[in-house]
C-alpha positions as CSV (number, residue, x, y, z in Angstrom):
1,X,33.8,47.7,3.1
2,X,37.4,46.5,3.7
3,X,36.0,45.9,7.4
4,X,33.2,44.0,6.9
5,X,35.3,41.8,4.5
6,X,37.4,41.4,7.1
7,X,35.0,40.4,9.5
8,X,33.2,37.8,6.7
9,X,36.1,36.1,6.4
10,X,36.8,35.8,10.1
11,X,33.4,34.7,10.2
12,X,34.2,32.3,7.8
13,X,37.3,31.1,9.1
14,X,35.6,30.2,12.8
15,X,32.8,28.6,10.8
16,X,36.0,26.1,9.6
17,X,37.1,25.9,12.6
18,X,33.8,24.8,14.2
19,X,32.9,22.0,11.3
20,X,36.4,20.8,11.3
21,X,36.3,20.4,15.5
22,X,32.9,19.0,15.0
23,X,34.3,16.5,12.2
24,X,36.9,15.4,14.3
25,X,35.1,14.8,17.7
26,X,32.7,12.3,15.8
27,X,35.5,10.5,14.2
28,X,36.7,7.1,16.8
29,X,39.4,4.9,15.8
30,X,38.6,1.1,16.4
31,X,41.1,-1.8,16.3
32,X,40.1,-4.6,14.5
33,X,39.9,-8.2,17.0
34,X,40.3,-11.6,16.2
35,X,36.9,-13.0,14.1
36,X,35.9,-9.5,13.4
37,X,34.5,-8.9,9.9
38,X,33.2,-5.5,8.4
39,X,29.9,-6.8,8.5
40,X,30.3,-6.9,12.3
41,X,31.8,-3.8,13.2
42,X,29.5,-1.9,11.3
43,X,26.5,-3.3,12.8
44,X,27.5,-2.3,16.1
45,X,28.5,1.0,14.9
46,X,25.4,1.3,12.9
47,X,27.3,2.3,9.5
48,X,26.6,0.4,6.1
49,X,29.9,-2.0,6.0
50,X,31.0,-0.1,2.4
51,X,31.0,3.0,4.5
52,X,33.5,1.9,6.1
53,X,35.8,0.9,3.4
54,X,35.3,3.7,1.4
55,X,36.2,5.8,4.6
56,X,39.5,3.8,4.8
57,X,40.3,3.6,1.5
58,X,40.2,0.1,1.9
59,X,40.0,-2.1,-2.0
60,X,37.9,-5.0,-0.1
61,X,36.3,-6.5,3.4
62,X,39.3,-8.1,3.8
63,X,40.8,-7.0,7.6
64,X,43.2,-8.1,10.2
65,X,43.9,-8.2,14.1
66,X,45.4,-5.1,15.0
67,X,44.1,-2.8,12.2
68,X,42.5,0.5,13.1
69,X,39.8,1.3,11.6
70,X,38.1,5.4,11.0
71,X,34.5,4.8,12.1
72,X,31.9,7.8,12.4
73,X,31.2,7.7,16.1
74,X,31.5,9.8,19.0
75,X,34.1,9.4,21.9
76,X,33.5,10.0,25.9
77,X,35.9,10.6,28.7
78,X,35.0,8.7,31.6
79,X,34.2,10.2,34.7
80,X,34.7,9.6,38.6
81,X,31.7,7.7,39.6
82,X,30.9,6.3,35.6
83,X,30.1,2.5,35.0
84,X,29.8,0.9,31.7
85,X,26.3,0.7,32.6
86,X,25.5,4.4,33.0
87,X,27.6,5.4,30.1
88,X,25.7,3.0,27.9
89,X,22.7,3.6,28.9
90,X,23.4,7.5,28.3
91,X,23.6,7.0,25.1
92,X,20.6,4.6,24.8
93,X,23.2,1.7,23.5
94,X,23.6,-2.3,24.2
95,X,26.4,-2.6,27.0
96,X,27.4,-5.8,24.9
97,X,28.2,-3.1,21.5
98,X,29.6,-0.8,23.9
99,X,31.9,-3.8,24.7
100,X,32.6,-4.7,21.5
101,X,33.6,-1.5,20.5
102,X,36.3,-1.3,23.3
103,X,37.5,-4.3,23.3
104,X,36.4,-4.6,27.3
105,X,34.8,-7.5,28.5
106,X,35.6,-6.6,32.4
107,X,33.9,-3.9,34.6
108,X,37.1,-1.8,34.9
109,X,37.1,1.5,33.7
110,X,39.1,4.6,34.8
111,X,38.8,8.3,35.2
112,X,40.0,10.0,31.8
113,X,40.3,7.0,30.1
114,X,38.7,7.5,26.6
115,X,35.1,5.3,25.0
116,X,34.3,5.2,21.3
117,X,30.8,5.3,21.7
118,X,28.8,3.5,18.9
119,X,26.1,5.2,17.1
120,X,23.3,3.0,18.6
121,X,20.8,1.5,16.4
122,X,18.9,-2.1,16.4
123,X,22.6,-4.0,16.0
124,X,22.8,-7.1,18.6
125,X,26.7,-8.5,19.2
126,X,27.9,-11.3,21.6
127,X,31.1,-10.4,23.0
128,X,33.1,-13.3,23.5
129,X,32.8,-14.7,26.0
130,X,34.2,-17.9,28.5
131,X,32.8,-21.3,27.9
132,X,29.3,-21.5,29.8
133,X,29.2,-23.9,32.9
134,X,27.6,-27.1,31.5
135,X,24.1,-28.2,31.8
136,X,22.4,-29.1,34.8
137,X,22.0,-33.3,34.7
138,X,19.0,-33.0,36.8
139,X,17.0,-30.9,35.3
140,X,14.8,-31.6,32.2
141,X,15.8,-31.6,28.7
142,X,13.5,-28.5,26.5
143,X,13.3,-31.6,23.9
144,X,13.3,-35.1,24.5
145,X,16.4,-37.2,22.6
146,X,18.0,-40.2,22.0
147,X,21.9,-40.8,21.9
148,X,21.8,-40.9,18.1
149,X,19.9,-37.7,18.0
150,X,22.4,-36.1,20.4
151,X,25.4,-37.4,17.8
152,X,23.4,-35.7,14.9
153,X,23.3,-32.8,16.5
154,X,26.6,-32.5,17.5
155,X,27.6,-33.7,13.9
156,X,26.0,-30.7,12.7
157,X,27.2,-27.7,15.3
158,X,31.2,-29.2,14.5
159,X,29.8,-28.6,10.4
160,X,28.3,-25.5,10.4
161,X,30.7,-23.6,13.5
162,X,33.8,-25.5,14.4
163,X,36.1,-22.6,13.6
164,X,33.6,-20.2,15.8
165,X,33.3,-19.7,19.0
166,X,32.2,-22.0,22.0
167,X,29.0,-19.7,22.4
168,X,28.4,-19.9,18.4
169,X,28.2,-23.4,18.9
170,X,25.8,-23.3,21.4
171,X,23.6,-21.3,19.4
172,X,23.9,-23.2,16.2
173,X,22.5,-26.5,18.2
174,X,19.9,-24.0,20.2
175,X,18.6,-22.8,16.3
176,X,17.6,-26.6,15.7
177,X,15.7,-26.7,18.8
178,X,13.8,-23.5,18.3
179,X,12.6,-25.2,15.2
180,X,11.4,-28.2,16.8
181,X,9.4,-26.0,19.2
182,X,7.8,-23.8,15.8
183,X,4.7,-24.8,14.3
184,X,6.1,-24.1,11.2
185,X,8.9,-26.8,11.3
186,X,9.6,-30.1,11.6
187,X,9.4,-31.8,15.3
188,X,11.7,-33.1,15.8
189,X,16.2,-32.6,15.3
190,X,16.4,-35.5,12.3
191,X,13.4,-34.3,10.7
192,X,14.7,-30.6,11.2
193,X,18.0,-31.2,10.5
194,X,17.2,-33.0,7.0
195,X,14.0,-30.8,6.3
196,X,14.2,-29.6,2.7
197,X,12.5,-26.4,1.1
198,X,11.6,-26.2,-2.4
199,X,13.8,-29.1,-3.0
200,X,16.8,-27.9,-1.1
201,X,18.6,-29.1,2.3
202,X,17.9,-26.0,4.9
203,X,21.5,-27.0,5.8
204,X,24.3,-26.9,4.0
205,X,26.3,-30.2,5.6
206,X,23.3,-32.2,4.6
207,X,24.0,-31.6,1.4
208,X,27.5,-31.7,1.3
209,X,28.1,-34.2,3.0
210,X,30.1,-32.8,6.3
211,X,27.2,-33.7,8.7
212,X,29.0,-36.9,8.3
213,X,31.9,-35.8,10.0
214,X,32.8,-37.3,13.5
215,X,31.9,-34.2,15.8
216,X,34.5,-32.7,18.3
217,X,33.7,-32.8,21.8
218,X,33.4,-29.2,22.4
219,X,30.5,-29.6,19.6
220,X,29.3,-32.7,21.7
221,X,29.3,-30.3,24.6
222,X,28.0,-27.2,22.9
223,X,24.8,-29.6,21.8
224,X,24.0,-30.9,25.1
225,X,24.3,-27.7,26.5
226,X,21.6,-26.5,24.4
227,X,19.5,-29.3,25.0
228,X,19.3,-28.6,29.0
229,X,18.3,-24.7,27.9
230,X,20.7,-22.6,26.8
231,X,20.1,-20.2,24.0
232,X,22.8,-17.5,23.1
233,X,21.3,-17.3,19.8
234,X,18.2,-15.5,21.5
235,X,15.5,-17.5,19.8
236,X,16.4,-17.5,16.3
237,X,15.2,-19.6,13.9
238,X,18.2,-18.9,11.1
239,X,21.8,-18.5,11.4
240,X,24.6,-17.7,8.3
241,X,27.8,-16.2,8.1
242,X,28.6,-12.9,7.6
243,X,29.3,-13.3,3.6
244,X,25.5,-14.0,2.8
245,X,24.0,-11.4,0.3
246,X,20.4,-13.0,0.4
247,X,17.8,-10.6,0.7
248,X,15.0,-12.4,2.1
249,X,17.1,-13.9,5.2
250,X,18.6,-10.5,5.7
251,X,15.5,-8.8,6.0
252,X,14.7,-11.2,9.3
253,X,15.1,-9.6,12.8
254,X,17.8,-10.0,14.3
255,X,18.6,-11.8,17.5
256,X,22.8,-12.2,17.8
257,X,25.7,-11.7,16.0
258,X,28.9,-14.2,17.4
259,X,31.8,-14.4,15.5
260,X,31.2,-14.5,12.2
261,X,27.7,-16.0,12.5
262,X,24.6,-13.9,12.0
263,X,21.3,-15.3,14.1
264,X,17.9,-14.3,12.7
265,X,14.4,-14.9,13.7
C-alpha cells in the first residue's frame, strides 16, 4: 500500500509538473507600443480585452509604452532557414499580427531569437507603417471632385484622425469614398459627409462643429491620396475609436484596425 502511495503521488507530482510546463509555455510577454490600446492587443491576440486585465491585475484599460503585458499565447524559437512568412503561415496567422505582436516591421529575424505567436483568429491590424508615396497626378481620380470638396474632405480626416497615424488618415478619407461608391449612401463626399440617420450627423465634427477647422496638410495629403486610390481601410464603410461600446457597429466585419481607429464594413 505504502508503495503504490508512493507511486500515486509521484504520479501526481509529474502530472504538476506537466500542467505547470504547459502553463508556462503558453504564457508570452508583450510590451505595450506607442497608440496601443487593450482593445488592440487583444484582438491580435484573440483574447477578450478584460482578459487581459484581469490576468494583469490591472484596475482599468489604461496602459503605457514600455509596459509588459501576460498574454495567453504561445512562443517559437526561430530556426535557420525561417521567414516571418513561413512562421506565420505555420500557425495559420496574419504576418501583419505576427508583426504587431513583435514589435518588427523589417524582414530580419535570427536563429534562436524568440516569437510570441498570437493565437490567430479573424483580428486584422495595420502595423505602422511609413507615409505612402503620393498619388499618381496622371492617373484618374475613383471620384470626381472639386477644390471645395477636396477642403471638406481634408477638413474632416484632420477632425476625426489628426492625433492618428498618416495611414489612419488615409483610411478615414478612403471610408467617405466607399460611401459614395454604395448604393446605400449618399453620392457624393458633401452629401456623405453631412448625411444624417434618424436625425443624427453620421459624423461627429458635423455636429460639433470641428469640420470647421482649417485642415493640416498631412490631412490635405492623406485626402488626395485617397482620392487617386488608396484604401488602407480595406473597404470599410465605418470607422470609430477603440472606446466605442455600441453593439450594432461592433457586430460589422472587420476590415483594419490603425491606431486607435477600428474600420468596419
Amino acid at each position: 500500500m505504502r508503495l503504490k502511495s508512493l507511486k500515486s503521488k509521484v504520479l501526481a507530482g509529474s502530472l504538476l509538473v506537466l500542467i505547470s510546463t504547459s502553463n508556462y509555455v503558453q504564457a508570452a510577454t508583450y510590451t505595450v507600443q506607442s497608440g496601443d490600446s487593450l482593445f488592440k492587443i487583444g484582438r491580435v491576440f484573440n483574447i477578450p480585452y478584460n482578459t487581459i486585465m484581469n490576468d494583469n491585475s490591472l484596475k482599468s484599460s489604461l496602459i503605457y509604452p514600455g509596459q509588459k503585458l501576460y498574454v495567453n499565447s504561445t512562443e517559437y524559437t526561430i530556426k535557420s532557414g525561417d521567414s516571418l512568412f513561413k512562421i506565420a503561415k505555420k500557425y495559420g496567422i496574419s504576418i501583419d499580427n505576427l508583426r504587431f505582436a513583435n514589435n518588427i516591421y523589417t524582414d530580419l529575424i535570427y536563429p534562436n531569437q524568440v516569437l510570441t505567436i498570437p493565437n490567430g483568429g479573424p483580428a486584422i491590424v495595420n502595423p505602422p507603417s511609413k507615409k505612402p508615396n503620393p498619388p499618381i497626378e496622371n492617373k484618374n481620380p475613383i471620384v470626381n471632385y472639386s477644390n471645395e470638396d477636396l477642403d471638406l474632405l481634408s477638413r474632416l480626416v484632420t477632425a476625426e484622425s489628426e492625433s492618428e497615424p498618416y495611414s489612419a488618415k488615409v483610411a478615414v478619407a478612403a471610408v467617405i469614398l466607399n460611401r459614395i461608391k454604395n448604393d446605400i449612401f449618399p453620392s457624393s463626399i458633401k452629401d456623405v459627409i453631412y448625411d444624417k440617420s434618424d436625425g443624427y450627423y453620421q459624423f461627429t465634427p458635423t455636429m460639433n462643429g470641428f469640420i470647421n477647422k482649417p485642415a493640416s496638410e498631412d490631412s490635405k495629403r492623406a485626402a488626395k491620396e485617397a482620392l487617386y486610390g488608396s484604401d488602407p481601410s480595406n473597404g470599410a464603410l465605418y470607422y470609430f475609436d477603440d472606446t466605442v461600446t455600441n453593439k450594432w457597429l461592433l457586430s460589422k466585419k472587420d476590415a483594419a484596425v490603425i491606431g486607435r481607429l477600428i474600420f468596419k464594413y
